[in-house]
C-alpha positions in Angstrom: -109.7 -129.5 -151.5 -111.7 -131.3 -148.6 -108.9 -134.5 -149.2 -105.8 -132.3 -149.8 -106.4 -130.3 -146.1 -107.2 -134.0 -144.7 -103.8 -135.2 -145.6 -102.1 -131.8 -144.3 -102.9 -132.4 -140.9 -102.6 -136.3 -140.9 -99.2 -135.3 -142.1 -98.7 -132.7 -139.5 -99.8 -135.1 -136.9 -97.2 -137.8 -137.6 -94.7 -135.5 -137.9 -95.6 -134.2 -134.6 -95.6 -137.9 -132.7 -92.4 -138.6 -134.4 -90.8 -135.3 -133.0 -92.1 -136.3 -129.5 -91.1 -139.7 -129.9 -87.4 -138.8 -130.6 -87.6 -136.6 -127.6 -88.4 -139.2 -125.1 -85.5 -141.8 -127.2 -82.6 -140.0 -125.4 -80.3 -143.0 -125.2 -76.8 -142.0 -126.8 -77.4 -138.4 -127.4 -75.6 -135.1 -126.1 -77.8 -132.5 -124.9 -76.6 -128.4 -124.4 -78.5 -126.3 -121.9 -78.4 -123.1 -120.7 -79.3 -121.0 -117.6 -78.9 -118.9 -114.6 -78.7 -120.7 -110.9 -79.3 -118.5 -107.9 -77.4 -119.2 -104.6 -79.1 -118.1 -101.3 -76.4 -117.5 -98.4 -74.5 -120.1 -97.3 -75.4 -122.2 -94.0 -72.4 -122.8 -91.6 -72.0 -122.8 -88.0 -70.8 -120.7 -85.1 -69.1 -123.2 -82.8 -66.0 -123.2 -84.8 -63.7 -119.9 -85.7 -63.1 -119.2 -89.1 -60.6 -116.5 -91.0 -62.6 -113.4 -92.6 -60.2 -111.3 -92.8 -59.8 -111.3 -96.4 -63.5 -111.6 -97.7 -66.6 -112.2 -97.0 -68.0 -115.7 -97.1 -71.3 -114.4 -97.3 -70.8 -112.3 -100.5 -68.5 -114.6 -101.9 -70.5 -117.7 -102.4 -74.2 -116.4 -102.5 -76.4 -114.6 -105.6 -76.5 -115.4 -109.5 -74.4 -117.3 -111.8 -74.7 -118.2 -115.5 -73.8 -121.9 -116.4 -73.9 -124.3 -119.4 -74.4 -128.2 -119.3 -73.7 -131.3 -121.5 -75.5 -134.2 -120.7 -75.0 -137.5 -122.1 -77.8 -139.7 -122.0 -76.4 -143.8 -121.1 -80.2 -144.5 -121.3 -83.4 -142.9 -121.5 -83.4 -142.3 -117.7 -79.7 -141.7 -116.7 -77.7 -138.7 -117.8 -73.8 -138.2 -117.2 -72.9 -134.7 -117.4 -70.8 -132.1 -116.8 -71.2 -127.8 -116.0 -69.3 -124.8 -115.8 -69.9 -122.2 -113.5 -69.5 -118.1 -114.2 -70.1 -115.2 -111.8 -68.5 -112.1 -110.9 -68.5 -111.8 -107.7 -66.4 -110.1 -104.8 -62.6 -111.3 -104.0 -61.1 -109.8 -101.4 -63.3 -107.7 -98.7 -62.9 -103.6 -98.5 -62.1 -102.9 -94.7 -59.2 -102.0 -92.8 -58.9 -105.2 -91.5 -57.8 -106.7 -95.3 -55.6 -103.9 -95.9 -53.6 -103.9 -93.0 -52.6 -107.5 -93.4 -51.4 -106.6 -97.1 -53.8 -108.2 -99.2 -55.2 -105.9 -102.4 -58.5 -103.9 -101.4 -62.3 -104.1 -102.4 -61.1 -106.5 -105.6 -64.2 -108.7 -107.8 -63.1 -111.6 -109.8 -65.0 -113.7 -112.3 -65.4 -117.5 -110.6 -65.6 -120.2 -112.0 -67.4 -123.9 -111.0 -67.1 -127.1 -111.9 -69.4 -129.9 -111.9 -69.7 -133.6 -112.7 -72.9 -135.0 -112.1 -75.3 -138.2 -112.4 -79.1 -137.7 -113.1 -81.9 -139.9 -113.5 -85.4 -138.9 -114.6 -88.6 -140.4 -113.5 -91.4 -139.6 -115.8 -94.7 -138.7 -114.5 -96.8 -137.5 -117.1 -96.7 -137.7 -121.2 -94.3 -134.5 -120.9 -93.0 -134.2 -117.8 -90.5 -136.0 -115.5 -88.6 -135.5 -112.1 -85.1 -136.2 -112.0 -82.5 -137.0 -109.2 -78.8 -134.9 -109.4 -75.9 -136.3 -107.7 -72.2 -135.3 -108.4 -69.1 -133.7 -107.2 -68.2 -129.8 -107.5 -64.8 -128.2 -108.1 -66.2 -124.2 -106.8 -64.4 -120.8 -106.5 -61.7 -121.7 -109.3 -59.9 -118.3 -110.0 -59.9 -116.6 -106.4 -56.3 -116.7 -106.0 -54.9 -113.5 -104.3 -51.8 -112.4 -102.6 -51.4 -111.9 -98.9 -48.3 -109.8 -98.0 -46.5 -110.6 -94.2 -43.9 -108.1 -92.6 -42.6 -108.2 -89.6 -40.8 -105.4 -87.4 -38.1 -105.3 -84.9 -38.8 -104.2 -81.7 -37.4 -100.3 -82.5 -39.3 -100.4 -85.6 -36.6 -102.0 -88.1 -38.2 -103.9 -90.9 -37.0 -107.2 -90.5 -38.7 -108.9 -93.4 -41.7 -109.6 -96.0 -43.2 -112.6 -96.5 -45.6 -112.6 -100.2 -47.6 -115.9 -100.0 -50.5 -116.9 -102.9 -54.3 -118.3 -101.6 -57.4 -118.8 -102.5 -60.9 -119.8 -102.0 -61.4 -122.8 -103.7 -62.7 -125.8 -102.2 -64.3 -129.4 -103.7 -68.2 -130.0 -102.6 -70.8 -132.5 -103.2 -73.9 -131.6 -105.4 -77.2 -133.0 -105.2 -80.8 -132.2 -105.9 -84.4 -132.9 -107.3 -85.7 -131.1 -109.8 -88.3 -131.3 -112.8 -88.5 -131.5 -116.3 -90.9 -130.8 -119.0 -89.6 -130.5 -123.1 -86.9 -128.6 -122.9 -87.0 -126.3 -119.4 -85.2 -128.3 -116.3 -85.8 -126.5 -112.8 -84.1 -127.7 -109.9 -83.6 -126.9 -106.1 -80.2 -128.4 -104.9 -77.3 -127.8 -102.3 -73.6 -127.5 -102.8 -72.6 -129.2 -98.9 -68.5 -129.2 -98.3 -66.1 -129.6 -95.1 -63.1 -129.1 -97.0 -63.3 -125.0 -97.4 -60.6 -122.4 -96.9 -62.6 -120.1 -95.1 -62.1 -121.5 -91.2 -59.4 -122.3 -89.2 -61.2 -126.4 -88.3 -63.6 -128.4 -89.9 -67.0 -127.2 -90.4 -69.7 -127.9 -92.6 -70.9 -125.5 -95.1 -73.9 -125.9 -97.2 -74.9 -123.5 -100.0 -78.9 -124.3 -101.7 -79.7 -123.1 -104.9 -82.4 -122.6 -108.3 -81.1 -123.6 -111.2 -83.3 -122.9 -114.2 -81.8 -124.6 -117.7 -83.3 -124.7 -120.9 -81.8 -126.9 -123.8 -80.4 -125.1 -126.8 -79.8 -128.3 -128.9 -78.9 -131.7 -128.9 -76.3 -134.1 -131.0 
């Protein structure tokens, strides 16, 4: 009996370096994670005028989303990968302002994000590693809404409507450190962009967020 419980746990203890092995030999596999981010309100400057009739930017680009990621691994340290973005968040702003320019009142939306991203991981103990993030961002995909234009003559005669489709989408560049150990990734990073549709000349708006992922499986 002494022999037979021996051989169970030598046998439990290869099997368990061979499952940690295969977790640090990452080269040509496909990882799926899961997770929540949290975006803090976004950072932007008071120099230039911007447009808020229609939303607002605070609201609309700050609090939690739920994502997924794929990550392919070229080698053991460098990751190519790509995440989607979901939150429902606010659209177009409830005040009188919105309403009298014709756009649709106090309306919420589901978002949606894209990302494509680089990552390398520096390991710095038997389990755990810190990683670099660095891609580009496709945010606020489904925000289109409808802004409605009259104009009167001077006695009060309509004279015409004008019904013109926007949004608030807008490209950005992602990057941020984070760390990993087994399967939980947390990361602190910032979405940074001076291409938005929120002001009237170019200004640079940041957003920083947590991102907590843990993977589900891999291929």
């Amino acid at each position: 009996m002494k022999k037979i419980n021996i051989l169970l746990i030598l046998f439990s203890t290869i099997a368990f370096c061979q499952e940690h092995n295969s977790l640090s030999e990452r080269k040509g596999k496909l990882y799926l994670s899961v997770g929540p981010d949290y975006r803090v309100t976004p950072i932007y400057g008071s120099a230039n005028t911007y447009d808020e009739a229609f939303t607002s930017i605070d609201l609309q680009n700050s609090g939690t989303t739920f994502n997924y990621s794929l990550d392919y691994f070229l080698s053991n340290t460098l990751s190519l990968g790509f995440s989607q973005s979901f939150r429902y968040d606010i659209l177009l702003y409830n005040d009188e302002t919105s309403f009298n320019f014709g756009a649709r009142k106090d309306e919420k939306t589901v978002f949606i994000d894209y990302h494509f991203y680089l990552k390398y991981y520096l390991k710095i103990s038997k389990e755990s590693k810190l990683f670099l993030k660095f891609g580009k961002s496709m945010m606020n995909r489904g925000s289109e809404y409808s802004k409605l234009k009259t104009e009167y003559l001077p006695d009060g005669t309509l004279l015409f409507h004008v019904n013109s489709t926007r949004d608030f989408s807008y490209g950005a560049t992602n990057f941020g450190l984070g760390f990993n150990r087994k399967k939980l990734e947390l990361l602190l990073g910032m979405y940074t962009s001076n291409n938005t549709q929120y002001f009237t000349t170019s200004q640079n708006f940041k957003i920083l967020y947590i991102n907590l992922n843990y993977q589900i499986f891999k291929l």
